[in-house]
N, C-alpha and C positions, 0 to 999 in steps of 0.2 A: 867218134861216137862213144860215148860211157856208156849208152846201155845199147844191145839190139835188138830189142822192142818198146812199145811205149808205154808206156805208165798210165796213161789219158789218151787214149784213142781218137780221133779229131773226128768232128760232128759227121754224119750220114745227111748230106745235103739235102736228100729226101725227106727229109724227118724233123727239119727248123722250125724251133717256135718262132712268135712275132719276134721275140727281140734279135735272138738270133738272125734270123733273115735279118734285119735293121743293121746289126752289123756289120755284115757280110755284102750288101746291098751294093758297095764299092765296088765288089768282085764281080757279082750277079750280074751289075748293069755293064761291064766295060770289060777289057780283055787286064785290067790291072790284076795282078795276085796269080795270075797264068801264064803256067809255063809247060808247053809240050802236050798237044792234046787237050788245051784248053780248060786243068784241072785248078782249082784254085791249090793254093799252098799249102802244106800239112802243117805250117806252125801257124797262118790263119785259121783255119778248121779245127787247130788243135784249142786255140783261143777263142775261139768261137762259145768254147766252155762258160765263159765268164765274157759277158759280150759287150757290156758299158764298158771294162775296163780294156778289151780290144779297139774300141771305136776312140780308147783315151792314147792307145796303145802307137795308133795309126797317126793319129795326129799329130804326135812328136814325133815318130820315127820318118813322118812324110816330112816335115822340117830339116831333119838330117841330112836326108839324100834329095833334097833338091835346093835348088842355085842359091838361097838363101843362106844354107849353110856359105861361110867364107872360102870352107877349102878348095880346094878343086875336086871334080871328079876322081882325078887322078891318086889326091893326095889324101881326100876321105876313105878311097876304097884300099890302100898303103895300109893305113890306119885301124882300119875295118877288119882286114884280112888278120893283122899283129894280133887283134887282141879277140881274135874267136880263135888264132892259133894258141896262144898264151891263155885260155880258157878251155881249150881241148876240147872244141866245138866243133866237131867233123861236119854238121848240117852247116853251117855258117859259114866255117873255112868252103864248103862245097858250092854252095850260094854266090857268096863273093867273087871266090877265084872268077866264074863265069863272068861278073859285074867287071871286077877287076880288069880284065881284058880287052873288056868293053871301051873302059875309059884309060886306056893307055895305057896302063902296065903291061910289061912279054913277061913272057914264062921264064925266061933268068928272073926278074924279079921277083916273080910269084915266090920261084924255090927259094931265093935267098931270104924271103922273109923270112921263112922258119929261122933261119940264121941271126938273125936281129940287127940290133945297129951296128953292131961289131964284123959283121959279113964284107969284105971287099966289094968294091964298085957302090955304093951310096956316095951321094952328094951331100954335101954339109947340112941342109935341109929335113932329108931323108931318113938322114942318121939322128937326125935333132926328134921329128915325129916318132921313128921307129924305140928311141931312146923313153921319150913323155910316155907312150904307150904302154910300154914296157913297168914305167915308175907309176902310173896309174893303176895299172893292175895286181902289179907287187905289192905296192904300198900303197897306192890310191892319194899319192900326192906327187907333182913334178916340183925336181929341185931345183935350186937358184940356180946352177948353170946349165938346166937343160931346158929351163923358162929362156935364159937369157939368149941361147939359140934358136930356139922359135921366132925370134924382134920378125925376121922376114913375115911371117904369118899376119901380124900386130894384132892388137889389141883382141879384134871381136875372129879374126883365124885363130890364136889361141884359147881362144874360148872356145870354141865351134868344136876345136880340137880332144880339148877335156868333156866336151856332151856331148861328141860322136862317141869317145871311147867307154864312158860312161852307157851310152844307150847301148852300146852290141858287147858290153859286160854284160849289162839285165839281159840282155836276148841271148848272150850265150847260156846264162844262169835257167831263164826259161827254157829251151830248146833240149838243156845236156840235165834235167831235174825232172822234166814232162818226159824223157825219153822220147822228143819227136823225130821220127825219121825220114831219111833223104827222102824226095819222091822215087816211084818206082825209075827206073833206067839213068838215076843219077848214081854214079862212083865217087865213094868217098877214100879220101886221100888216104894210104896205107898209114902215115901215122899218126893217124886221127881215127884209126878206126878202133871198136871196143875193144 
């Protein structure tokens, strides 16, 4: 976490005007955006601020994380996890891990991300994601030979690759700039914390 408090306070659900409520409407009607007690999300509420651009916000980030995107669960949330670590996004790294787990990563792996492509035990694949991730967020370009180890991914998985890592860049930029924080009873990771 860079800060520990927020900057921008996330909406009083009580209190939404029409557009507001329109964009949150996702949440309102289903149990999506809920986690533990049924509360919606602190970085939706906290976006709620600016609510056309949350509802723009939704619609590419629902692309990423579902079956559309090429990667795998597995190999999206890999990906996910590198680059809110490598953004020093404690909300995001906190989020994920849980997701993470979900889709098949163990807790050796989780740790070893922090470790990056260079950490024993990755797969040639692994190393190849952990690698682009890394050169996306440094430089924001992957190099010829760390393109050329992706071919497994082909064409539209390397793509998927560079606009996962790309969108939970923005979300980390959002999340670690709004100072939005974990939900109540979430633990963020000792070195992610401010």
């Amino acid at each position: 976490m860079r800060l520990d408090q927020p900057r921008i306070e996330p909406v009083d659900l009580d209190r939404l005007d029409a557009d507001q409520r329109t964009a949150l409407d996702p949440f309102l009607a289903s149990d999506g955006g809920k986690v533990g007690g049924g509360k919606i999300l602190n970085i939706f509420r906290t976006l709620a601020h600016a609510p056309r651009a949350l509802t723009a916000f939704l619609a590419w980030g629902n692309y990423i994380l579902s079956r559309r995107n090429a990667l795998s669960p597995r190999n999206r949330e890999l990906v996910i996890l590198r680059t809110g670590f490598n953004c020093r996004s404690g909300y995001e790294w906190t989020q994920h891990r849980r997701i993470g787990l979900d889709c098949g990563l163990s807790e050796d792996e989780i740790a070893r991300i922090k470790a990056g492509p260079d950490a024993g035990g990755w797969n040639d694949l692994d190393r190849a994601m952990l690698r682009a991730t890394d050169e996306l967020t440094a430089d924001h370009f992957v190099s010829d030979t760390t393109w050329a180890a992706l071919a497994p991914l082909g064409d539209k998985g390397r793509m998927d690759l560079v606009m996962t890592v790309g969108q939970y860049t923005q979300v980390s930029m959002i999340l670690n700039s709004f100072g939005i924080q974990v939900e109540e009873g979430w633990e963020v990771d000792p070195d992610l914390k401010a």
